[in-house]
Residue, then its C-alpha position, 0 to 999 in steps of 0.5 A: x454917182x460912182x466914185x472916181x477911180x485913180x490908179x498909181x503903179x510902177x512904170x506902165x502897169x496900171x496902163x496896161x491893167x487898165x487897157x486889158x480890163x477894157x478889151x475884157x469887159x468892152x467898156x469902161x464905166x468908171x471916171x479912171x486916170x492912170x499915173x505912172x511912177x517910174x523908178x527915177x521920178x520926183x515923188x512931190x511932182x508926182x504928189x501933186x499930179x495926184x492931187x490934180x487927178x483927185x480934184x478932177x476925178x472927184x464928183x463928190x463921192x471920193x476917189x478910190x486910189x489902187x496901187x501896185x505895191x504895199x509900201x512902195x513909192x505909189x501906195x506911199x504916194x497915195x497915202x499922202x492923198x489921203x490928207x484933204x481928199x475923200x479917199x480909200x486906198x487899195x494896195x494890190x493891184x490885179x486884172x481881177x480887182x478892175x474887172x470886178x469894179x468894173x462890173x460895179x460901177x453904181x457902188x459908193x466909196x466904201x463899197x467900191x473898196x470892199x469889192x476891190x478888195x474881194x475881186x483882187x482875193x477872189x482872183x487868185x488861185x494856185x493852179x494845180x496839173x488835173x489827174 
């Protein structure tokens, strides 16, 4: 059984990420809840919606949490998940990052976080003009 998959984003962006990683792949293998934190949001309410998501999305093999910034209300949000709960956290968020899970959905924790990492890496590239 796959770990679940919680994402904690800015406004709509896991939303959105969320969506369009769907309509790519047709699918969506994972246990997934989005929360969004918009900029005037109370950090405990959305600590403990957190902690609701992680209960239900946790089937006995983690949650891993991705977030869309490094140090940001999210990431800061899902560190304090990582008190009591079986998780991994991955700051960074991009469409590369879900689609490579996706394509993985039998990994374990650990393994999940490794390929997020690596989907979100490997995803980048600066485009340069042909010759």
């Amino acid at each position: 059984m796959a770990a679940g998959l919680l994402i904690i984003t800015h406004n709509g962006i896991g939303a959105a990420l969320l969506e369009t990683a769907i309509e790519t792949v047709g699918a969506c293998p994972l246990a997934v809840e989005i929360l969004s934190a918009p900029k005037d949001s109370d950090p405990d309410a959305l600590l403990s919606q957190a902690h609701a998501g992680v209960a239900r999305l946790d089937r006995g093999n983690g949650v891993l949490v991705l977030t869309d910034l490094y140090g940001s209300t999210p990431c800061n949000i899902a560190r304090r998940l990582m008190e009591g709960h079986s998780v991994r956290i991955v700051a960074g968020l991009n469409l590369p990052m879900l689609i490579r899970l996706f394509n993985y959905p039998d990994l374990n924790l650990g393994e999940m976080t490794a390929k997020a990492v690596s989907g979100g890496h490997d995803g980048v590239f600066e485009v340069k003009r042909e010759t």
